[in-house]
N, C-alpha and C positions, 0 to 999 in steps of 0.2 A: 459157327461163324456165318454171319449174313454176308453176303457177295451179291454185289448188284454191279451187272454190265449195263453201261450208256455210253454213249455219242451223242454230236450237235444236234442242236435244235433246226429242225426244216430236215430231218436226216431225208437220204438220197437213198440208191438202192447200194452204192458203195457202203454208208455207212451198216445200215440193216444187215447187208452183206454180212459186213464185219461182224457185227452183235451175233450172228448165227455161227459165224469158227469160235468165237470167243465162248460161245455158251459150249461148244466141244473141249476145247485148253480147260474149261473151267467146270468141270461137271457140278448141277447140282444149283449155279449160280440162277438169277434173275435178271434180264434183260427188260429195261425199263426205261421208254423212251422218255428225254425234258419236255420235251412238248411235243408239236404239230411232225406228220411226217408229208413228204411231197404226194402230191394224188394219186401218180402212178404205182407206185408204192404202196400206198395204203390198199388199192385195187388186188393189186398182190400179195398182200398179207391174206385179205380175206377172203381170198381164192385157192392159199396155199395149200389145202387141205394136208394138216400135220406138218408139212414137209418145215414150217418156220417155227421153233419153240413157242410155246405161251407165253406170253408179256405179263408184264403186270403194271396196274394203272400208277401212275404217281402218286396219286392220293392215298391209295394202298401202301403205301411203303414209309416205316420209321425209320425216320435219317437217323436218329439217334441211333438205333441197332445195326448201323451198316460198320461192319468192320473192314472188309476190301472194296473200292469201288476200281473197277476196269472200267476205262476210255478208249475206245475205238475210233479211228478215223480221224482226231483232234487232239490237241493239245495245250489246246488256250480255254485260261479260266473262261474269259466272256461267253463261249458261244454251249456250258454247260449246265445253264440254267441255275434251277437250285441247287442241285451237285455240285458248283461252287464251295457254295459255307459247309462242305467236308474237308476242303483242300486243307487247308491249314491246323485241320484235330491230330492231338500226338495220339489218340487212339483210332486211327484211318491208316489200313497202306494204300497205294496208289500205285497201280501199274497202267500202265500211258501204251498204247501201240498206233504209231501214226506214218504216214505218207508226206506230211506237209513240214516243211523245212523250218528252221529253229526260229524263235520270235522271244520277243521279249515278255508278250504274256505269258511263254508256255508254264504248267505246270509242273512245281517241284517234286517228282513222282519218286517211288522208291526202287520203282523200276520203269526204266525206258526204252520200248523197241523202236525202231526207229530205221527206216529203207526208205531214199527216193525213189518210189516207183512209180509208174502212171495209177495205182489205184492201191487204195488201205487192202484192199480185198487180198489182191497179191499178198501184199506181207501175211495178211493171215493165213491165207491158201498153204504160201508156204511151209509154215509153221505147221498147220496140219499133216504137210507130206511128211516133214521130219519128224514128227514123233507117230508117223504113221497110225494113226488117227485116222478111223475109216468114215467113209460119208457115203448117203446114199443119191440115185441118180437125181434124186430130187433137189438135194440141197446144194449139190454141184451144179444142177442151173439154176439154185439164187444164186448161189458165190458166183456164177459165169455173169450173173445181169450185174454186179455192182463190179468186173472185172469191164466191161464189154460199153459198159455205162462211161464209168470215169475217166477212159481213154479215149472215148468217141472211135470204138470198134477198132481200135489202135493206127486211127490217126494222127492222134494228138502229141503233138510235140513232147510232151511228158512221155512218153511209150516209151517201156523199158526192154530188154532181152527177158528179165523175170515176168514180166507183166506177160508173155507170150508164153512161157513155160509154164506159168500158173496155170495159164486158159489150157493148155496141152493137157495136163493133169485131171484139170476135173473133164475134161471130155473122154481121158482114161478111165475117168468115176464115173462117168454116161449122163454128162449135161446135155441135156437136148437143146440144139441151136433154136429150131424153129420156135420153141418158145421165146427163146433171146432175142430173136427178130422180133417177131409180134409182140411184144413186150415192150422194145423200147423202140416201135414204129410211132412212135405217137401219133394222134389224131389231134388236129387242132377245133377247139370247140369254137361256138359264133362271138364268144367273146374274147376267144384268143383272135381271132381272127378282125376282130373291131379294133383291140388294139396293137396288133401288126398293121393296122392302113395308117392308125393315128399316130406309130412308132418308124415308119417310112416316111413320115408329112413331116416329122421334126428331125429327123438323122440329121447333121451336120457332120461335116469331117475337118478337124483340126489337123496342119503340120507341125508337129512338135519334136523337136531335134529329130527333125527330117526324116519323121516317123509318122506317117497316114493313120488316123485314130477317129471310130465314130463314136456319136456321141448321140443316142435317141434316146425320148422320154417321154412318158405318158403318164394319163392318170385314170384311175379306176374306181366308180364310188362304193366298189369291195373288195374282199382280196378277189385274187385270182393267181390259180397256183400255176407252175410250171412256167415259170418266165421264163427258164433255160432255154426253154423247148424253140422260143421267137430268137433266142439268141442263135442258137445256132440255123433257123431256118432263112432268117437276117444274113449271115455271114455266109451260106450256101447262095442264096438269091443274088445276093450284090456282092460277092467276092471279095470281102471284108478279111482284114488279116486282123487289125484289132480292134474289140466293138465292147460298148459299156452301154446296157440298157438300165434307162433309169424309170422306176412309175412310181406314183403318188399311189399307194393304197391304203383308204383310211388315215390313218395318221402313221404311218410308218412309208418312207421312200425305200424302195428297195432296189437294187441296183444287182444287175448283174456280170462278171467282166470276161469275155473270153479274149484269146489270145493265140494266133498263129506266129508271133513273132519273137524271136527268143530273145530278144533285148527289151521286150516289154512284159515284166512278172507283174500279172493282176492279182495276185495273190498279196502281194505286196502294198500296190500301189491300196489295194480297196482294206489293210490292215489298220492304217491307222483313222477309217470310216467305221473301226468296231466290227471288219468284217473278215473273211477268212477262205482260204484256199490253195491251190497251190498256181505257180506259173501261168499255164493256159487257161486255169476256169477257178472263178472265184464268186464270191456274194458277200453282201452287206447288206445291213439294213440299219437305219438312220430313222430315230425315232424324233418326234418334237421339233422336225426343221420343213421348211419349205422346199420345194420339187428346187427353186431357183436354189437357194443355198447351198442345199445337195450339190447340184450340179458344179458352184465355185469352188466348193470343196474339192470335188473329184479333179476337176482341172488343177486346182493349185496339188492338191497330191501329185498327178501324174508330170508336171513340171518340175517337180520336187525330185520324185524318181529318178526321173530320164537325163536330168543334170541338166534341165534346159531353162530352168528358173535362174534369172539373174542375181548374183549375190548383189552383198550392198557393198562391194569395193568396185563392181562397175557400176553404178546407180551414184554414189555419192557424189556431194561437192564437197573438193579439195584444194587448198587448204583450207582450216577453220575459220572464219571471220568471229571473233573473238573481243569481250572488254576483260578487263581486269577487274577485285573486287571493290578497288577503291576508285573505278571511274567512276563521275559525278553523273546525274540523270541528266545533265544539258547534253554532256557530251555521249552520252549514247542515242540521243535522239537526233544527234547531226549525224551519227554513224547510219542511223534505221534509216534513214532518209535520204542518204548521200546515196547508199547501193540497195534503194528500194529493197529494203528488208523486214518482217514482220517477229522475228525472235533472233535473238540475239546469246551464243552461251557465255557464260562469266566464266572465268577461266583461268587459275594459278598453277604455275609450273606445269604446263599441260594439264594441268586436270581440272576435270569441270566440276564447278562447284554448283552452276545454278543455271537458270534459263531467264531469261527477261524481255518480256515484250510487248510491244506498242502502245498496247492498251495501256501495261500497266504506267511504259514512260510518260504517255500525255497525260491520264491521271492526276499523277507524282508533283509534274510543272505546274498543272491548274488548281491543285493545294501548295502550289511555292513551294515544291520541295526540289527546287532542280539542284541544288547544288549538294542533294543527298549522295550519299555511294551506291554502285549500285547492291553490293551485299546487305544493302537494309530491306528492299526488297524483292529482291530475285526470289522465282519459286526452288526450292530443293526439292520439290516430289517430280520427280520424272525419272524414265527408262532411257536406258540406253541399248545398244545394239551394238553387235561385235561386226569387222569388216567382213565377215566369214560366212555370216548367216543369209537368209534367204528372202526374200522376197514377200513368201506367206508370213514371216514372221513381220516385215516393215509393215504390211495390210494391216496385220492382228495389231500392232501399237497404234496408227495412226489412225484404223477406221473404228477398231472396236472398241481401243480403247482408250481413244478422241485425243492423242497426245502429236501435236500438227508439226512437232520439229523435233527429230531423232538423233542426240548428236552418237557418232559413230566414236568409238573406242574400243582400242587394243591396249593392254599390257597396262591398263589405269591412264591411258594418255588418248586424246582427242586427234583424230587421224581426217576428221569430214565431218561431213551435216548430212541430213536427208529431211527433206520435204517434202507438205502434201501434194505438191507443185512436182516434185520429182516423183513421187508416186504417179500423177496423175496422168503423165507426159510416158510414163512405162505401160501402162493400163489401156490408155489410147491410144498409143502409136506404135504397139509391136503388132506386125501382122499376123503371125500367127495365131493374135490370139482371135482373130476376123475369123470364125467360122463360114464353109462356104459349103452352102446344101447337098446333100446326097443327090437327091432326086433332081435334077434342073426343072424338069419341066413342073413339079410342082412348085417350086419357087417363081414361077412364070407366072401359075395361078394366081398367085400375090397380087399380080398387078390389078388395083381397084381403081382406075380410071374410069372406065365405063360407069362404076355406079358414082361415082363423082359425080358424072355429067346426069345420071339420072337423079338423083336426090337434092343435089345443091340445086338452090336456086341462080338465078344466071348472075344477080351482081354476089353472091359468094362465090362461083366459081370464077370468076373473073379476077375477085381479090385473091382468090389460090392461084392461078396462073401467074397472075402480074407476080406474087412473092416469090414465086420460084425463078420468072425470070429476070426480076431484078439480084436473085440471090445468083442467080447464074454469071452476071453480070459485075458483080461486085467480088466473086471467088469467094463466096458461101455455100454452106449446104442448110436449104431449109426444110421444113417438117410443119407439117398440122400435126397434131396430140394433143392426147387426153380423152375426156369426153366425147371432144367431137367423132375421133375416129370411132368408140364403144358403139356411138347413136348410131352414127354412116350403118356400119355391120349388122347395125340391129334394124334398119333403116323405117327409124325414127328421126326426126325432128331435131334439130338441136345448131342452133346459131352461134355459141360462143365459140368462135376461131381462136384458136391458142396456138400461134405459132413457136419451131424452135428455131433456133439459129446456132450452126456450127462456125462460131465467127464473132462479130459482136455485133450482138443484137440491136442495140441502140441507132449504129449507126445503118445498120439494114435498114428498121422502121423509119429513120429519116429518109433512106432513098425510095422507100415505099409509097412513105407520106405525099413525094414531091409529087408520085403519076398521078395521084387522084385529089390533088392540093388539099389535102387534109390536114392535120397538125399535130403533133406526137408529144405527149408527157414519158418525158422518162424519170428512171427511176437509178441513178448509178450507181449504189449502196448493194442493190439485188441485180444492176445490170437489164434491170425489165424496161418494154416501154409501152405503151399506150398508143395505138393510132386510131381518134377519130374523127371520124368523117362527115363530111360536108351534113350530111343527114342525119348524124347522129348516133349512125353505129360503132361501132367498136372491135379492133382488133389488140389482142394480147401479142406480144411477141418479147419471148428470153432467149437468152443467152444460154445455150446448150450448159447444164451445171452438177456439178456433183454437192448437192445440200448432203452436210453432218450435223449434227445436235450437238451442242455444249452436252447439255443435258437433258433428263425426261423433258418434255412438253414443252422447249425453249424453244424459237425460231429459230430457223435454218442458219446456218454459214451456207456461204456460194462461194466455190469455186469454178471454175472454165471447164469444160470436160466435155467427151463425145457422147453423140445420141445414146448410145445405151447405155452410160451412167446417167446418163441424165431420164432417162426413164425408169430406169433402177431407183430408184429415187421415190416415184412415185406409190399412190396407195394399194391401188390394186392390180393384179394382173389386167382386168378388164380391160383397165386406165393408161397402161403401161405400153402403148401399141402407138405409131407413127405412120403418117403417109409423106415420102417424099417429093417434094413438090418442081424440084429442077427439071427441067423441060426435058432432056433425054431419058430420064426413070419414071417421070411426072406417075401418080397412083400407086407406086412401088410402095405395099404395104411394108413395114417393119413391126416383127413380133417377137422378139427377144427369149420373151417370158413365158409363152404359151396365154394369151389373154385371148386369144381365136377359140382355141380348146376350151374357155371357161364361159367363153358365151357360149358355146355348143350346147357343154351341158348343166350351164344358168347357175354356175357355181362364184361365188365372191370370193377369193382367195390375195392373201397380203405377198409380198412378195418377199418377206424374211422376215425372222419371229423378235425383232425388236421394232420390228415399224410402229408398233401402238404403243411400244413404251416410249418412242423419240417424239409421236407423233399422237397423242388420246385422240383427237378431235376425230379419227380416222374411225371409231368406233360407231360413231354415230354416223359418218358415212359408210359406214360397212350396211347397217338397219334400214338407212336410205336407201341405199340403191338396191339393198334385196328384196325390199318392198315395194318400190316402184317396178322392179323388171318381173318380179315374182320370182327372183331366182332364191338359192338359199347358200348361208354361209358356210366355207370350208366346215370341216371338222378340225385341222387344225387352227385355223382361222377362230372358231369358237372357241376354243382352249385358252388362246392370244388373247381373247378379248374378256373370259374369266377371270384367267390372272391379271390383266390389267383392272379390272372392278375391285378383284382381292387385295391388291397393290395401294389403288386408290391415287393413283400418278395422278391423277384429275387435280387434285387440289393442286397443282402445279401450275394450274392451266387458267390463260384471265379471261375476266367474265365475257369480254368482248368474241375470245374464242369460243366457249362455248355459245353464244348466245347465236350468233353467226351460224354456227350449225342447225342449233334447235329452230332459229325461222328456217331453214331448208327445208328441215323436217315438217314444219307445222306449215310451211307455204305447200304441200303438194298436195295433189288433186283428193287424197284419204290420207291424212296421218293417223288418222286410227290404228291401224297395224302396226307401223311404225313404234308407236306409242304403246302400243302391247306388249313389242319386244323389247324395247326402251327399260320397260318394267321387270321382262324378264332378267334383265341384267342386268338388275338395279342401278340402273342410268339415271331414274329421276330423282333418285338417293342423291347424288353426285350434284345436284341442282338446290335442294334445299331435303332434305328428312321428311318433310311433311306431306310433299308429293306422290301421290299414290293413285294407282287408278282403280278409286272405289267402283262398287257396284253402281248406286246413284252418281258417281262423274262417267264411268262409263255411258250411262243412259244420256247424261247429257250433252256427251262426244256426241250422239248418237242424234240426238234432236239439231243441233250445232248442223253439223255436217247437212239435213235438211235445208235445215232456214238457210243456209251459204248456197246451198244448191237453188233454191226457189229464189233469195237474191238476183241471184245469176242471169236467171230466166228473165228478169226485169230490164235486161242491160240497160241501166244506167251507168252515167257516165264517170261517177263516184263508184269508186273500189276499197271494199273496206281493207284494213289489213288485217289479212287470217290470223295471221301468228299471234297476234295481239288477242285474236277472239279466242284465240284456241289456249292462249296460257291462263286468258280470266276465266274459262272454266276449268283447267287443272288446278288453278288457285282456290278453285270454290271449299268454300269451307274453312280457309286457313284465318288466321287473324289480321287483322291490319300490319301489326308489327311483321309478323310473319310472310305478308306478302312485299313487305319491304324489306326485307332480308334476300327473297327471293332476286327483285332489282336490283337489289346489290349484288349478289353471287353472279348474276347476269351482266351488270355492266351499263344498266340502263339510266339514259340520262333527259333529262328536257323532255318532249313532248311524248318521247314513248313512256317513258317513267308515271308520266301523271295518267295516260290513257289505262297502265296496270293498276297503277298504285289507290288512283280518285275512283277508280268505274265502279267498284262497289257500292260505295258508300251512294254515287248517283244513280245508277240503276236500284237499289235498294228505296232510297227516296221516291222516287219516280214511280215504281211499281205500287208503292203504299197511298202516294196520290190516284193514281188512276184505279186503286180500288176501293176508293173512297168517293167517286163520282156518281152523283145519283141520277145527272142530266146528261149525259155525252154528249155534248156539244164540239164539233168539231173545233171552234177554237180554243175551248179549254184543250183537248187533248194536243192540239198544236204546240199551246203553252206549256205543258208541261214535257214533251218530248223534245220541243226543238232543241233546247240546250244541251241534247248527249249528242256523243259523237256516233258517227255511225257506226266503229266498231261495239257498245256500248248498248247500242240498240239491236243489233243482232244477238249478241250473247242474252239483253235481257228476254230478246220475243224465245231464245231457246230454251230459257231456264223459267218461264212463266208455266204455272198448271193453268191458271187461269185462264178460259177458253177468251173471257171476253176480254182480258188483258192483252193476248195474242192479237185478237181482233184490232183493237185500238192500234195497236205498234203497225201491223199492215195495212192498216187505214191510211197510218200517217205515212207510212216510204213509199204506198204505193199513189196516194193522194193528196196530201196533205203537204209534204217537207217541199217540194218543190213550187209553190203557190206565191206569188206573187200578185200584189196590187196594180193594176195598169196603169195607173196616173202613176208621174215620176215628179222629181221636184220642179221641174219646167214647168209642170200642168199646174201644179199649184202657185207660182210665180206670177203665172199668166191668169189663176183666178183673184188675182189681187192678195194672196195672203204671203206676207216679209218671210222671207227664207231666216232660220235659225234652229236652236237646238228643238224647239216644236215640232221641226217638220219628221223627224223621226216619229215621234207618240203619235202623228196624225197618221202617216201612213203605216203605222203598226194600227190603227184602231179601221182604218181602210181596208187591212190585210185581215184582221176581225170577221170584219162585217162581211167580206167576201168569203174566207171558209162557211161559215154560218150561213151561207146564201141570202142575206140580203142585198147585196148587190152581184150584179153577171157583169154588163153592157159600162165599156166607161164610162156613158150618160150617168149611168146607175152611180156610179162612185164621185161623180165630178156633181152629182143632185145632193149627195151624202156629204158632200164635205162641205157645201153650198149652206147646206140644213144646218149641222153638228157644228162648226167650226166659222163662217164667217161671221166678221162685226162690220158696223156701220162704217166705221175707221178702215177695213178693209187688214186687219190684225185678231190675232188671234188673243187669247189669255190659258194664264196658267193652271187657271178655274175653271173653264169651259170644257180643257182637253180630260183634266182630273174624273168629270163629269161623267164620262163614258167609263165603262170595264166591261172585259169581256166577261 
């Protein structure tokens, strides 16, 4: 019979521990870790010399031939790897021996040991004594380090009278201490030690039923083992009773919970994060989510726990405001309107039959159906919610799962409502859930005033002073966000002010507008407005808001909500950062998110793993701004933005949004990369199929990006538009049709439409004339180039081999297109010749003869027109002008 002993994954030196009494109880068996074990650990194994049984690899081992599998230290299917898909074989027994207290994963074993003690070790130690079972002085100091370990040298609240009898015991079997010290003295390395400063910069501490709780997080661009190790040197340094460390590594957050406080079981709270342990020390790890997610998660757990989560019988509104199913559609639109209300439930004999609301009432009326009922069309798909439940559950229906009116019911009967309104007003205005920093004085650091005053320019810093202290003034809290703060930080360049407002926006921007008598477009649909000014610039200012999506790629709903939903909201951590602008905090950065941390280390990270599903357009600013800062995308981040290409949510998305993006992309100073990566993710797929960046269109990016840069050097006063030049050479090659498929997928209309759609066909034309010239003549080449447009003329000088073709085209931008005749229609009036449709051909045949040099000097031109064009009559003819060609 095959016997294979295992324990969890990440085993400890408790577990190990365990696996070496167990390989004693069990002669003969195979101890075979699931995966990874901790570093200190592993140190020790291979230092053990004999004193720890030989393992054997996973790989090594056919599940198939296992007929006993032992579990040490755990109980839960999840944290046993592939030893899992044994649990359930009727030819498997299972014997379980744990420390950690009963759960609803644990495993149906055929036998169970089972002792709260401070350490698995203990139960096994035990077991050894009783069946007197001898061990040598080696293996009684492992069993002392995973005794000595898992109680924090019996500190730890878990500490039992066994757990000190065990240790008695094998110090009778001659565990030597001094190893056990040096053993679990840990040494912190330079990168434990990097993220311990970055794990003090973010601690906050929450009051949660009036229970001091920290909460640090970091992130790492590898693993890094022993994060225990910061937890407890965390909890020693700041005298921490309960501490939850959270880090990003790779694509897994891993969270650790300790615990001096016997009313708060981390064991517990971090169970249903997939993670496992007992009372005072616990871990999780959360795969496929973001640092921020994580983080909401653990908080709505630990509010769950501690019984400090609001149900929904204090939350609701009571009684139900209700129609019946045979009320007619007028008369529930007097009801929606009467008590400013947006759904409405239908409702027989207490029970709800349906939801109906606004939209679909004025609809209804504007096809003349008011005098329908409303059971013809109310929706029947929606959730309800019992009075009983909780608070993470109202979040999970209204946020996840976009359903904006909850009616409450007990016993089949309708007891309340709940809104996202009532959500929103619990989110924002419990203070507990206001985190307030560990450290003060690095929350002090925060304050970016000074580089305010150094980067802005004086009339922006002037429009930030004034907003704050008219927002002081009106009983607002206002904010600059967004980009602006990312640049400030990065301290780059960047003009567009995006103000927030904790308040209403609109009527802020008017009091704004009044100080600098500028003028305000608002916008009361989204609540945005517009102020500009005397000069022409422009400031943004919203309404602090909580956006949800109907659906994939739909525009936002807005809601009212505080700064940090409302930057919650937003695309990236970078983006997700505020400065507040009220005269007493003025520079008081706000960073929610960790977007300070991701400029550090030039990382682009989303702020939860449906943002690119609510939101595609964020994919291509993810490319954007990695390529403009040089930084690079999360790893999960990456993952978000695969499956959103495999998804293909784009086709969701109209052309005007994409297109809108793709000029950001193709406006900045090198889209080239950009556009590499584009490709990498098959972005340009998502635009038309035929898009591709061949070998020959790369080359022609590549000439492109030249001629715009020598352009440049010319400063004139004409600009072409890039984006335009930069899609007719991704177009290069495709068919007519096909690049009108493309303007459709994009969105394009009028004058940009014809500059994609016509530029072939005329640069194509144009270039077969000019090489078809036997005489260059300046005004021939005049004639044939003047009529493209400038974008039209750069694309073709890039896509010319033709050396003398190039030639010509920079003849003509750099000499030729800006040329003018000096006699005006005055000058000819005044040589006697009747002003009419004439005078154009004459002075096009003046503008001629000047390219071509025969005339300089207006003498010169006013003798040529004298010569070519005057009659005796003091009149021109039809005949005369025909006379001349260039």
């Amino acid at each position: 019979m095959t016997t294979v002993i295992t324990t969890h994954i990440n085993a400890d030196f408790d577990a190990a521990a365990s696996c070496l009494a167990a390989s004693k109880l069990y002669p003969g068996a195979r101890i075979v870790f699931p995966g990874s074990q901790e570093r200190g650990l592993r140190e020790v194994l291979l230092k053990s010399g004999g004193c720890f049984p030989d393992t054997t690899a996973l790989k090594d081992i056919d599940l198939n031939k296992i007929e006993l599998l032992v579990v040490v230290d755990t109980r839960q299917r999840a944290r046993i790897g592939v030893f899992s898909n044994l649990l359930d074989r009727s030819d498997v027994t299972i014997h379980t021996y744990d420390h950690h207290p009963h759960s609803r994963d644990d495993i149906a074993a055929d036998k169970t040991y089972f002792k709260p003690v401070g350490a698995n070790t203990t139960l096994m130690a035990t077991l050894l004594r009783r069946h007197r079972i001898r061990i040598t002085p080696c293996e009684a100091t492992f069993l002392a380090l995973g005794i000595y370990e898992d109680t924090g040298s019996f500190t730890f609240q878990s500490t039992t009278q066994d757990d000190l009898k065990a240790a008695s015991w094998l110090l009778e079997m001659g565990a030597d201490l001094n190893v056990v010290r040096e053993t679990l003295a840990h040494k912190l390395t330079p990168e434990h030690i990097a993220l311990m400063d970055e794990l003090l910069t973010t601690a906050v501490n929450y009051t949660i039923a009036g229970i001091p709780i920290t909460i640090a997080k970091a992130t790492a661009p590898r693993y890094i083992e022993d994060l225990s190790v910061l937890a407890h040197e965390l909890m020693d340094m700041k005298g921490l009773n309960v501490l939850f460390l959270m880090a990003l590594m790779e694509d897994h957050a891993l969270i650790v919970g300790r615990s001096r406080d016997p009313k708060v079981n981390v064991g517990e709270i971090l169970k249903p994060l997939r993670g496992g342990g007992h009372p005072m020390a616990a871990s999780a790890s959360v795969k496929g989510a973001t640092l921020t997610e994580t983080e909401e998660r653990l908080i709505s757990e630990i509010y769950r726990q501690l019984g400090a989560e609001p149900l929904v019988r204090d939350i609701m509104s009571c009684p139900a405001l209700s129609v019946t199913p045979e009320t007619p559609i007028y008369d529930i639109h007097d009801t929606l309107t009467r008590y400013g209300i947006s759904v409405v439930p239908v409702v027989q004999e207490d029970k709800v039959l349906g939801l109906i609301s606004r939209r679909t009432v004025e609809k209804a009326i504007y096809h003349g159906l008011a005098a329908q009922p409303a059971k013809e069309y109310m929706t029947t798909d929606f959730e309800t919610i019992g009075p009983n439940e909780t608070l993470g559950r109202v979040k999970e229906l209204i946020v996840e799962k976009r359903q904006r009116f909850l009616p409450v019911v007990q016993d089949k009967k309708i007891t309340g409502v709940i809104t996202r309104t009532d959500l929103l007003q619990i989110l924002s205005g419990d203070p507990s859930r206001r985190p307030e920093p560990l450290i003060e004085e690095r929350w002090q650091d925060r304050n970016v005033s000074s580089l305010l005053h150094g980067e802005c320019s004086k009339n922006i810093l002037d429009i930030l002073m004034a907003a704050g202290e008219t927002a002081e003034r009106e009983g607002f809290q206002v904010y600059v966000a967004g980009g602006f703060v990312r640049d400030l930080l990065l301290r780059l360049p960047n003009t567009d002010v995006d103000l927030v407002v904790e308040g209403n926006g609109i009527a802020f921007a008017k009091r704004l507008a009044e100080r600098f008598s500028a003028r305000v477009r608002a916008h009361e649909k989204f609540q945005t407005a517009v102020i500009i000014f005397p000069d022409g610039f422009k400031v943004d200012v919203a309404t602090a808001r909580w956006e949800y999506y109907e659906y994939p790629a739909a525009l936002p709903t807005v809601e009212l909500s505080s700064i940090k939903l409302d930057l919650y909201r937003r695309d990236f951590t970078i983006n997700a950062m505020a400065i507040k602008l009220n005269p007493k905090e003025f520079g008081m950065l706000i960073d929610f998110f960790g977007g300070q941390r991701d400029l550090k280390e030039k990382t682009i990270r989303v702020l939860h793993s449906l943002s690119l599903v609510e939101d595609p357009t964020r994919v291509f600013r993810a490319i954007r701004f990695e390529q403009r800062y040089g930084f690079k995308i999360g790893r999960h981040t990456l993952k978000l933005i695969e499956n959103a290409v495999r998804l293909n949510i784009f086709k969701e998305l109209s052309g005007k949004r994409i297109s809108n993006e793709l000029k950001l992309i193709l406006n900045e100073a090198d889209p080239r990369p950009a556009l590499q990566r584009a490709q990498e993710f098959g972005l340009l797929g998502v635009i038309h199929p035929g898009l591709r960046l061949t070998g020959p269109i790369l080359g022609l990016l590549v000439r492109l990006y030249e001629v715009l840069a020598w352009y440049d050097l010319l400063f004139k006063p004409e600009k072409p538009r890039k984006w335009i030049v930069y899609m007719l050479s991704l177009c290069e090659g495709l068919k007519l049709e096909e690049v009108a498929q493309v303007a459709d997928r994009l969105g394009l209309a009028g004058r940009e439409r014809a500059l994609l759609t016509n530029g072939f066909a005329a640069v194509r034309n144009a270039a077969w004339r000019l090489a078809e010239i036997s005489e260059p003549r300046p005004s021939l080449i005049y004639s044939i180039l003047k009529p493209l447009d400038l974008e039209h003329l750069i694309y073709m000088m890039a896509r010319a081999k033709d050396d003398a073709i190039k030639e010509y085209i920079s003849h003509f931008i750099t000499s030729l297109m800006d040329k003018t005749p000096i006699l005006k229609g005055d000058d000819l009036k005044a040589m006697g010749l009747v002003p009419g449709p004439a005078f154009k051909e004459i002075l096009n045949r003046l503008l001629m003869a000047r390219l071509d040099g025969k005339v300089e000097t207006k003498e010169d031109e006013m003798e040529f027109v004298a010569k070519e064009f005057a009659c005796p009559m003091g009149k021109t003819t039809k005949g005369e002008i025909d006379g001349y060609a260039p």
